[in-house]
Backbone bond lengths (Angstrom), bond angles and torsions (degrees), N, CA, C in turn:
res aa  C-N    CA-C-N  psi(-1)  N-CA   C-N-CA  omega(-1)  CA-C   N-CA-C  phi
1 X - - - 1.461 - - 1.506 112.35 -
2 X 1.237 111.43 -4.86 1.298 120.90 -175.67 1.649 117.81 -108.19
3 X 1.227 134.18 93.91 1.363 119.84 -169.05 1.436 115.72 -101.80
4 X 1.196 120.04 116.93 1.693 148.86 168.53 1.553 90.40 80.89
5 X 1.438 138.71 2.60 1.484 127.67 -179.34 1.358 111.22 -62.55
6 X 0.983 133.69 -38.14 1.399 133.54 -128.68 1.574 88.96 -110.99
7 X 1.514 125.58 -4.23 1.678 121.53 175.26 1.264 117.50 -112.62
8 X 1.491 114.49 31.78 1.260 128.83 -163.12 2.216 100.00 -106.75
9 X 1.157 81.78 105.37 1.817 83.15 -166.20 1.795 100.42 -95.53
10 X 0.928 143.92 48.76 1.425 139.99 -148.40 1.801 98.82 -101.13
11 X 1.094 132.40 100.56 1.651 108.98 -173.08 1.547 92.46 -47.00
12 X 1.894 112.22 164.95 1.197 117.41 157.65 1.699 101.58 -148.43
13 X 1.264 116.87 159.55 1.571 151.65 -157.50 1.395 112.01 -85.79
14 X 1.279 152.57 87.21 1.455 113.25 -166.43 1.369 98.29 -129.32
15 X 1.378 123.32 117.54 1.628 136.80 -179.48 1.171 112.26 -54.66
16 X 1.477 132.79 -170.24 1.257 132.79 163.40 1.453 128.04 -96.22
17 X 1.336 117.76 -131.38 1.770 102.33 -172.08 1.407 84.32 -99.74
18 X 1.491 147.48 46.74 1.661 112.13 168.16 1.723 92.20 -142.12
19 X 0.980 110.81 153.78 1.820 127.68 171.20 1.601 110.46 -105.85
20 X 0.916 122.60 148.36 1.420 119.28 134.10 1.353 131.31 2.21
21 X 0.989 119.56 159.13 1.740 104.01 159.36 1.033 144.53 -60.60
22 X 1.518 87.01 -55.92 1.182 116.91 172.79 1.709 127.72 -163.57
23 X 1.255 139.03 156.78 1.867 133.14 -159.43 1.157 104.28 -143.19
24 X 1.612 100.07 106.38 1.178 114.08 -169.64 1.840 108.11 -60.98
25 X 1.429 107.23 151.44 1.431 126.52 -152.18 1.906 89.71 -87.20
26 X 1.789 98.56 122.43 1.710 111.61 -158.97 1.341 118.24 109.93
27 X 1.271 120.31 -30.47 1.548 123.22 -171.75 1.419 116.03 -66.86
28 X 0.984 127.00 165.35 1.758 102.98 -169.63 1.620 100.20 -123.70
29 X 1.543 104.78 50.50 1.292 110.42 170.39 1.808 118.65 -120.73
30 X 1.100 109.15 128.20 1.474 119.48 175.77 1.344 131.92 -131.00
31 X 1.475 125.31 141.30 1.515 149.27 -152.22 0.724 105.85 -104.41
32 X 1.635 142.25 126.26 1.609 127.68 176.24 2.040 79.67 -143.57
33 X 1.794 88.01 151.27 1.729 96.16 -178.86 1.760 79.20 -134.82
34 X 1.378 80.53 139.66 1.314 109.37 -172.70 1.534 112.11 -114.81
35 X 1.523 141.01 178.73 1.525 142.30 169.67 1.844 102.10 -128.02
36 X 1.284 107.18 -139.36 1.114 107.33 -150.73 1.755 79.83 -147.26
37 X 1.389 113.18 108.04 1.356 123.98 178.48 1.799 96.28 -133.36
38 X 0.645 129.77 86.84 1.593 135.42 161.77 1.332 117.10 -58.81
39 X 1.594 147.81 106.33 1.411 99.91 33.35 1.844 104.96 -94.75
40 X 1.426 93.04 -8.76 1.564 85.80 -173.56 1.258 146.88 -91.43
41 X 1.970 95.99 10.47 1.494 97.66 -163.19 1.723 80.38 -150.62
42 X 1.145 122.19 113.26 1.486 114.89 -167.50 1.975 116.34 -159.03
43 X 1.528 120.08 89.94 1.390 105.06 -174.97 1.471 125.90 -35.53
44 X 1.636 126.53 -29.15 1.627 141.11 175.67 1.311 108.34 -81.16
45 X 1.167 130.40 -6.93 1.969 130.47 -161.67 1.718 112.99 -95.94
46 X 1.066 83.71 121.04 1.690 80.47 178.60 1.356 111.51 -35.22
47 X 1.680 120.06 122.77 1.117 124.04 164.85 1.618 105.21 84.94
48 X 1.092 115.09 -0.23 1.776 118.14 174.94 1.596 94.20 99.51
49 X 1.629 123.48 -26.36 1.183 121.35 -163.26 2.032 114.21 120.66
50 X 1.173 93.28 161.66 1.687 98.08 -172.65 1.527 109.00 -66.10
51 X 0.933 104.90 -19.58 1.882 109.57 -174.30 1.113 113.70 -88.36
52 X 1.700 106.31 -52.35 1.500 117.44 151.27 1.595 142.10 4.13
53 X 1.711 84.61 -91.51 1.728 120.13 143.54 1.858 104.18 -31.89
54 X 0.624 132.56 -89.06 1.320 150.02 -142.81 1.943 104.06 -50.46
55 X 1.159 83.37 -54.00 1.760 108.58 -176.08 1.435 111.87 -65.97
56 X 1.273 106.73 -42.35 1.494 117.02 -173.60 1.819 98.20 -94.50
57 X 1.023 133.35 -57.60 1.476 118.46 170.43 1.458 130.24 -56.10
58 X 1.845 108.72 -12.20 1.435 91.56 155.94 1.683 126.71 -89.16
59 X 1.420 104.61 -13.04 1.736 89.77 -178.45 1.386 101.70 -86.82
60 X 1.714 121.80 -21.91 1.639 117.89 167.24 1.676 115.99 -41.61
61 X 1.419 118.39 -49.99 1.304 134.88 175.55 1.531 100.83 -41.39
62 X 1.299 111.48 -63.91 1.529 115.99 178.84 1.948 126.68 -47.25
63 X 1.667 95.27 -19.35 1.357 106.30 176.25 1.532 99.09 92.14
64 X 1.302 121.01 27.94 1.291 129.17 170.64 1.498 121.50 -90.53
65 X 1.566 126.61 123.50 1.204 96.49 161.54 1.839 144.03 -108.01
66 X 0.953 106.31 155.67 1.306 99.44 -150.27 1.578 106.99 -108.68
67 X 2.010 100.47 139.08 1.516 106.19 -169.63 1.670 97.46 -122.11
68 X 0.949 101.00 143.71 1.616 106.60 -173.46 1.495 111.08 -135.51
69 X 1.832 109.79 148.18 1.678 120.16 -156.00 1.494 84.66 -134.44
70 X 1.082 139.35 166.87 1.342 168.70 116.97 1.608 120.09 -78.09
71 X 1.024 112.03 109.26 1.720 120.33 166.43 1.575 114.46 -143.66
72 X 1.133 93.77 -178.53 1.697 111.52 174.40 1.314 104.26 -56.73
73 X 1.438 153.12 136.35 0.989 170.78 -172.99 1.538 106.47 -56.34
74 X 1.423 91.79 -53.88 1.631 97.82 -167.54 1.937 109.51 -84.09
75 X 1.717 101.51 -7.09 1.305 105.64 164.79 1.805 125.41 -82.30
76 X 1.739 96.09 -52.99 1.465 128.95 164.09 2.062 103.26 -27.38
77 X 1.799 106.52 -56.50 1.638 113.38 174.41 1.774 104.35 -71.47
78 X 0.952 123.52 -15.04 1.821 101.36 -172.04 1.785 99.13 -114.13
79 X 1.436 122.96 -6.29 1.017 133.01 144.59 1.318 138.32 -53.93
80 X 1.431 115.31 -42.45 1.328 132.56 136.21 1.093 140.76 -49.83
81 X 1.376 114.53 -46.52 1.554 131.92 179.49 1.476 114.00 -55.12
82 X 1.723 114.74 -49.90 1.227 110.20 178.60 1.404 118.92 -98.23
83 X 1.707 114.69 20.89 1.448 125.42 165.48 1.200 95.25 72.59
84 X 1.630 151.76 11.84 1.473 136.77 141.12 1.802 100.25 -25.38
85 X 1.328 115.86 -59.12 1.855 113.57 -174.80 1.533 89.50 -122.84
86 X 1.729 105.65 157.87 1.376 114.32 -156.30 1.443 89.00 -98.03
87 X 1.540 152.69 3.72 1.101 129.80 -178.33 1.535 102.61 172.04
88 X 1.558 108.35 164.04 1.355 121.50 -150.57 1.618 97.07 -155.62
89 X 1.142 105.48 150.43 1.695 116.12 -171.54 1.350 116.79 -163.42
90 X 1.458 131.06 130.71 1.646 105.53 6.69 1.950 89.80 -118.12
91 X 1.332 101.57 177.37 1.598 110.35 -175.26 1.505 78.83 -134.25
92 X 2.048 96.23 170.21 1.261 103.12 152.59 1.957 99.68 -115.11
93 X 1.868 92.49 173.96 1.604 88.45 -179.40 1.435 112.52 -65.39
94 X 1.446 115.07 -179.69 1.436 131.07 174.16 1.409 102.36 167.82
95 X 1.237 97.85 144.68 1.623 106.95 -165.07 1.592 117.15 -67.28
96 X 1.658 113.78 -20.71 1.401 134.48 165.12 2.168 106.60 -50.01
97 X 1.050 89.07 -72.70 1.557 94.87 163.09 0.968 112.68 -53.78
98 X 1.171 155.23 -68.15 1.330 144.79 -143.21 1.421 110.32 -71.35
99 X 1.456 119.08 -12.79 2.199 112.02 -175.11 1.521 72.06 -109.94
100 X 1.702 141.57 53.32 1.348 122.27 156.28 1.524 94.59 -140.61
101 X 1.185 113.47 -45.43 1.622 115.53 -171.11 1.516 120.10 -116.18
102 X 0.943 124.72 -177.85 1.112 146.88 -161.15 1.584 111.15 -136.99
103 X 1.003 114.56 118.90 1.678 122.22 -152.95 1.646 120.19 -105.81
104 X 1.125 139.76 81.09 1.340 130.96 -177.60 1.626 132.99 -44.85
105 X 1.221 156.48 120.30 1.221 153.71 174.21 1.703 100.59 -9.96
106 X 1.536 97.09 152.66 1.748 105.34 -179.13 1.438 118.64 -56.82
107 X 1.146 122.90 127.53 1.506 133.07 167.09 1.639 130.23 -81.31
108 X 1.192 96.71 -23.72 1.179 136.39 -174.95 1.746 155.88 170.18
109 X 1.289 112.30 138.11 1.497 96.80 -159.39 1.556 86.70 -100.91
110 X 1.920 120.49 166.98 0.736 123.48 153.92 1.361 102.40 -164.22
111 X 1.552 117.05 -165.85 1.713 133.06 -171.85 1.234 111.68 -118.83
112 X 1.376 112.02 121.82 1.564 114.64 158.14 1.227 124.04 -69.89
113 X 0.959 178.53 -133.04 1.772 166.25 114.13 2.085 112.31 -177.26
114 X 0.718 105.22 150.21 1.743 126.67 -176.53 1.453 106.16 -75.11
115 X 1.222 109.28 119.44 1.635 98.67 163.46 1.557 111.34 -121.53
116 X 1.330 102.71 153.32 1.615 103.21 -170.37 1.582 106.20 -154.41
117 X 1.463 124.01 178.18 1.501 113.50 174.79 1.159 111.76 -112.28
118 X 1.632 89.31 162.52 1.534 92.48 -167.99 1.063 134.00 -80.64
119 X 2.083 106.22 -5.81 1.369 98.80 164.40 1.857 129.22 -103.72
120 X 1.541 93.05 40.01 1.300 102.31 -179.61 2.057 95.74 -148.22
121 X 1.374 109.49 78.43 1.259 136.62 -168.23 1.554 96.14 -55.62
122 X 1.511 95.30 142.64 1.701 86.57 -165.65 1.867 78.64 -152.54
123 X 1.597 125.50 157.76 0.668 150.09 -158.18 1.533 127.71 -159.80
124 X 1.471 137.91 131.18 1.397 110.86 166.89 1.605 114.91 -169.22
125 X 1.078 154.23 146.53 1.479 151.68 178.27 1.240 127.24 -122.60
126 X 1.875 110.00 -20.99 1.303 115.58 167.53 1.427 113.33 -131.38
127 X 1.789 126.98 158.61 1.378 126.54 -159.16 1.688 82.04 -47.98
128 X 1.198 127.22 -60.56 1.701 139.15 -141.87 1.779 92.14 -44.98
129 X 1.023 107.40 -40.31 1.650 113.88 -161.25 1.561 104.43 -56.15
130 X 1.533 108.46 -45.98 1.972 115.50 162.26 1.135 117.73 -55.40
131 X 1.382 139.10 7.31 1.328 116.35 168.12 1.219 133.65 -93.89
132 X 1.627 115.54 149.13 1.104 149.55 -165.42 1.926 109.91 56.39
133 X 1.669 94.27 41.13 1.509 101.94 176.74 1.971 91.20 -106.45
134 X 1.202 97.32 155.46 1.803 109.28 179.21 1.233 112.56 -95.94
135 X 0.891 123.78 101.76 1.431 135.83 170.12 1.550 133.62 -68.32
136 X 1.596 130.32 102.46 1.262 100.15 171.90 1.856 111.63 -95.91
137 X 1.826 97.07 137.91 1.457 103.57 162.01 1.560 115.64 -123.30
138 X 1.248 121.93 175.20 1.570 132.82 164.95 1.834 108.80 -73.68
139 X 1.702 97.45 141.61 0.879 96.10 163.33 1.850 135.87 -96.26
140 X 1.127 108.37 126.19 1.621 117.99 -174.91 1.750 94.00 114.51
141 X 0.984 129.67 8.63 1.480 131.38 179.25 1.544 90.28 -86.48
142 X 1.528 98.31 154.07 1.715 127.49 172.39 1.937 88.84 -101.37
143 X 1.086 125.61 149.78 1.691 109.48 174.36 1.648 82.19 -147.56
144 X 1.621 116.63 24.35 1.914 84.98 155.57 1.860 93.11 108.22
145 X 1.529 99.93 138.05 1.505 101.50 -172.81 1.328 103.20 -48.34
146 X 1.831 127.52 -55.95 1.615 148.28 -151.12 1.708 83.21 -58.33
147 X 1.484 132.39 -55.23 1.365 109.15 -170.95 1.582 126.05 -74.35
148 X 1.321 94.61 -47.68 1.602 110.07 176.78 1.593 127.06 -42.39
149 X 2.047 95.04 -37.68 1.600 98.40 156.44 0.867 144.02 -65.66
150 X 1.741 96.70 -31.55 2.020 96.17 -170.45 1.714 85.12 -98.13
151 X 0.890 144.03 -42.16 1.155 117.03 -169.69 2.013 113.69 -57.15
152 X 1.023 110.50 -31.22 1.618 104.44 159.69 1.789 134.29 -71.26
153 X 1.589 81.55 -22.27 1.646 89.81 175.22 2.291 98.36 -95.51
154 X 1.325 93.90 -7.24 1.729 60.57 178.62 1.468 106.09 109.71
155 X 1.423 123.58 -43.22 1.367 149.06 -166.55 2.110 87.44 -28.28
156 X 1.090 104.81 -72.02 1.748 106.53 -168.62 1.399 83.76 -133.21
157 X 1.766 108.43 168.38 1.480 144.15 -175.92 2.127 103.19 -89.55
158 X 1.500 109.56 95.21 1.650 107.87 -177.05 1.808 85.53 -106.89
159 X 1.636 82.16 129.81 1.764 103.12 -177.02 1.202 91.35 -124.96
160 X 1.779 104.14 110.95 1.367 90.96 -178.94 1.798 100.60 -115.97
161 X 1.496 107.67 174.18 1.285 106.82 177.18 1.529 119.23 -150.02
162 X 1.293 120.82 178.03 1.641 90.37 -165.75 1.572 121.75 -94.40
163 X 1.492 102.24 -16.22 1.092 119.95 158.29 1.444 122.93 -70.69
164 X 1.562 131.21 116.01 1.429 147.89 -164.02 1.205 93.23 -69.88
165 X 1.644 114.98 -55.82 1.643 120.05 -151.68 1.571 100.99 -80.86
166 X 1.169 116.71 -20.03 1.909 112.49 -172.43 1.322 79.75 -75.79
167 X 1.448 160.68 -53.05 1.481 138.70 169.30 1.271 132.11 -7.65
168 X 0.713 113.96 -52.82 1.859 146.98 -150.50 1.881 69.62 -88.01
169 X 1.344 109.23 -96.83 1.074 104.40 179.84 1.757 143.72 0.20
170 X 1.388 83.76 -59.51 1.693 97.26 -179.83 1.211 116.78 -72.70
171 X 1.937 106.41 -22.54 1.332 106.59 -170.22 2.110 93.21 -88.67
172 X 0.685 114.49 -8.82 1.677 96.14 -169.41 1.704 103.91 -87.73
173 X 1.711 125.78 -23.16 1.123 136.01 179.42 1.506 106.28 -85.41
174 X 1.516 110.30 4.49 1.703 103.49 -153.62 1.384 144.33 40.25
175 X 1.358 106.95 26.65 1.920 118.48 159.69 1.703 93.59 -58.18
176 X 1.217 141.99 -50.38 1.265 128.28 -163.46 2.108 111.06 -126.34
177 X 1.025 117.62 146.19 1.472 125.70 -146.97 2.088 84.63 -91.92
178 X 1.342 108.82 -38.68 1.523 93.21 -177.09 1.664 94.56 -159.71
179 X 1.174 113.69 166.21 1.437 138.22 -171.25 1.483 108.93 -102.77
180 X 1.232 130.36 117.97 1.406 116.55 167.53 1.831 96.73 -101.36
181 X 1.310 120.46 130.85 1.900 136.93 176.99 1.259 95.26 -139.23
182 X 1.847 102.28 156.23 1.811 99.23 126.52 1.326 122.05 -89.42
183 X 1.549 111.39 143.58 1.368 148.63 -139.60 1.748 114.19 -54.85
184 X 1.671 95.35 -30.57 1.338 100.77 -168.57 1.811 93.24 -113.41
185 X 1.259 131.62 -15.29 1.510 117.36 168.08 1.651 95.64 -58.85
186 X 1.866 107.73 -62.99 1.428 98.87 -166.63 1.546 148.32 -53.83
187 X 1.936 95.22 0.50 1.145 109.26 -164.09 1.651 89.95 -94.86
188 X 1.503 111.73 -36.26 1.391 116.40 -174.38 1.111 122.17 -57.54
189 X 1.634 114.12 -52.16 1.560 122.43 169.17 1.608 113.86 -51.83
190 X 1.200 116.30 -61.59 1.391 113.87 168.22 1.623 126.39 -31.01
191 X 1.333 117.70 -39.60 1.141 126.94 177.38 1.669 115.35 -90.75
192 X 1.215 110.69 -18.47 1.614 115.17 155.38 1.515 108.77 -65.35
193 X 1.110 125.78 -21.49 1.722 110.95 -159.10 1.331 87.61 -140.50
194 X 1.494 154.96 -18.79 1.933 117.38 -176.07 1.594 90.18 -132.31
195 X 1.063 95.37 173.43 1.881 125.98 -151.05 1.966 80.93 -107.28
196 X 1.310 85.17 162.32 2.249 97.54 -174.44 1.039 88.12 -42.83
197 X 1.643 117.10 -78.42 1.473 111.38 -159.98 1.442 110.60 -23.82
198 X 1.412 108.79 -64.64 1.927 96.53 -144.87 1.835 100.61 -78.89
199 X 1.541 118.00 1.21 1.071 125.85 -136.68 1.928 75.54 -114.40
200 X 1.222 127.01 -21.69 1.715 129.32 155.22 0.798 145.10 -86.17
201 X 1.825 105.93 11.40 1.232 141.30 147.32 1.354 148.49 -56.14
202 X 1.418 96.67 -55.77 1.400 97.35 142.13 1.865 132.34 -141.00
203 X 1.136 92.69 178.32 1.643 100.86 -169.85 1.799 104.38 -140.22
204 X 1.448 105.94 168.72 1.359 108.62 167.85 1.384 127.82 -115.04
205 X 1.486 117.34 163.71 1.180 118.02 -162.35 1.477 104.42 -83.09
206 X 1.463 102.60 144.77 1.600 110.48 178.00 1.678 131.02 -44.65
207 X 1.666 89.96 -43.86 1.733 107.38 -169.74 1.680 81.99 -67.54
208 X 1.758 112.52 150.48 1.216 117.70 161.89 1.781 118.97 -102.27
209 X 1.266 118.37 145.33 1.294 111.83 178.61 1.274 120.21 -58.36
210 X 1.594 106.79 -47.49 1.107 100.73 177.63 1.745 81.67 -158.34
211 X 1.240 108.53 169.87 1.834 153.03 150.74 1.478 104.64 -100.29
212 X 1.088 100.30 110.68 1.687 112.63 174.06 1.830 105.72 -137.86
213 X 1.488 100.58 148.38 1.259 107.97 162.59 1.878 126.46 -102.96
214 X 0.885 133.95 135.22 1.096 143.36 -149.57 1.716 111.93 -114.28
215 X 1.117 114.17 138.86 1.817 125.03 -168.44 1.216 120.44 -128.82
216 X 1.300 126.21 171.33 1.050 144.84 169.34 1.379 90.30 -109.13
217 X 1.799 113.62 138.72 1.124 112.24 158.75 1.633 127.66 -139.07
218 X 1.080 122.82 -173.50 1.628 131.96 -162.21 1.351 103.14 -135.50
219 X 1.591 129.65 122.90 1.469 134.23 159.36 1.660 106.02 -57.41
220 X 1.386 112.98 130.68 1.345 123.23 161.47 1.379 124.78 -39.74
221 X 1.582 114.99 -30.71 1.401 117.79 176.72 1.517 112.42 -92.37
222 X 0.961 119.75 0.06 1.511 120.15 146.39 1.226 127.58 -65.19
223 X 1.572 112.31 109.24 1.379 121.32 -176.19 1.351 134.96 -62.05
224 X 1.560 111.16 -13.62 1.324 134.89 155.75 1.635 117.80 -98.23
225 X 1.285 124.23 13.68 1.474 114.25 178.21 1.314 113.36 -54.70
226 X 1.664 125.27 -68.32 0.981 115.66 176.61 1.837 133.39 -52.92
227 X 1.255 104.89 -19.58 1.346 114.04 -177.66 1.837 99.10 -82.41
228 X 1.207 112.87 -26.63 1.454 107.04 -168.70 1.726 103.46 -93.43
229 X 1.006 118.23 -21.71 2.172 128.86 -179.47 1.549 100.23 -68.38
230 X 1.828 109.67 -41.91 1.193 128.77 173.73 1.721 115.70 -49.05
231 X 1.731 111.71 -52.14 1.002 118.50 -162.53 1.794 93.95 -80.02
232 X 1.580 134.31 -50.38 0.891 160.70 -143.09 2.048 80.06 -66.92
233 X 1.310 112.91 -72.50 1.028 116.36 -147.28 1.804 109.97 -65.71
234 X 1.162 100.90 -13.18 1.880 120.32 -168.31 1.908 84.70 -78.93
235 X 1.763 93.56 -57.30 1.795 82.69 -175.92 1.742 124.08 -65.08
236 X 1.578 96.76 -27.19 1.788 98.66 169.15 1.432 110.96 -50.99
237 X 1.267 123.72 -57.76 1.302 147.70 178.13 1.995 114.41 -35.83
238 X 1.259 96.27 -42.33 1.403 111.96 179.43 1.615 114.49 -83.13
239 X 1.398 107.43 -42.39 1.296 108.75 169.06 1.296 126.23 -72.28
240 X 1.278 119.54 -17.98 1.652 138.77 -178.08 1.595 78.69 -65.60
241 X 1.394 121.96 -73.33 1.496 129.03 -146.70 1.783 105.13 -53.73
242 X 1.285 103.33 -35.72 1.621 106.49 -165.96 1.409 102.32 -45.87
């Protein structure tokens, strides 16, 4: 799901949670706050992670240099939003975001998908088919029109939390009936934390929730957003080519 990202060996720098004050508008320096997406987005991961790499070696390309934060996801987005840090990676779209940010070309595609166990057989093709099943999701996550609806309409119970991997968790003790992830974080976390046994327990369902493409993005009240999505996307562009 990852194409030519993941061979990108570039050392990179990554500061702590504070910036500057402030960067004056022209300077060819930029802030991006990041979360904790394993395998590809990770403060402990070689290289910050493949996505990491990716994000930060294209505005480097540009002759930019680049300062990087780790936070809560749902802090990392409202940190961004009001341009305290100039950018955040990666989101998927949604029309909520879109009258706030400013969206860079795709970074990456991937799958949302259901996980559940296998000895409690689960099946489904339309949102209707999830109801009154318990869902665990993350909180500050987008998880895909099919969740975002029924969880506003009621459709099923989404308990989300901020921790991804205590998911996994709840679902193997049965506190929660299925997992909504993407496909290849959830396989990763899982394999950070249970042994074969519990790890042949469960699996995910074939149908995908969704195919989404994924961004780097820019708060609207950033006076350089568009000038920086601009710069961002010239260096995506370059790194694609390598």
């Amino acid at each position: 799901m990852l194409v030519f990202f993941c061979t990108l060996s570039q050392p990179i720098f990554a500061e702590g949670n504070t910036v500057e004050e402030s960067v004056a508008e022209g300077d060819k320096k930029v802030t991006i706050a990041l979360g904790e997406w394993p395998p590809f987005i990770g403060e402990k991961l070689p290289g910050l992670g493949a996505i990491s790499r990716v994000v930060i070696t294209s505005f480097e390309k540009q002759g930019y240099e680049v300062s990087v934060g780790f936070f809560p996801w749902k802090r990392s987005f409202e940190l961004t939003r009001i341009g305290t840090w100039d950018a955040t990676a990666v989101w998927v779209r949604n029309p909520e975001r879109e009258r706030a940010f400013v969206y860079s070309d795709a970074v990456m595609v991937a799958k949302q998908v259901l996980f559940y166990r296998k000895d409690n057989p689960f099946d489904w093709n339309s949102p209707e088919d999830l109801e009154k099943y318990i869902i665990g999701g993350g909180t500050g996550y987008y998880h895909g029109d099919i969740i975002d609806q029924g969880e506003k309409s009621g459709v099923f119970t989404l308990e989300r939390i901020p921790d991804e991997a205590a998911n996994f968790k709840k679902l193997l003790i049965g506190r929660v009936d299925l997992v909504v992830a993407n496909k290849d974080v959830g396989y990763y976390l899982m394999n950070q934390m249970f042994d074969a046994e519990q790890l042949s327990k469960i699996t995910h369902h074939r149908k995908p929730l969704e195919t989404a493409t994924y961004h780097l993005i820019i708060g609207k009240k950033n006076l350089r957003a568009q000038e920086l999505v601009n710069t961002f996307n010239l260096g995506l562009a370059q790194v694609r080519g390598q």
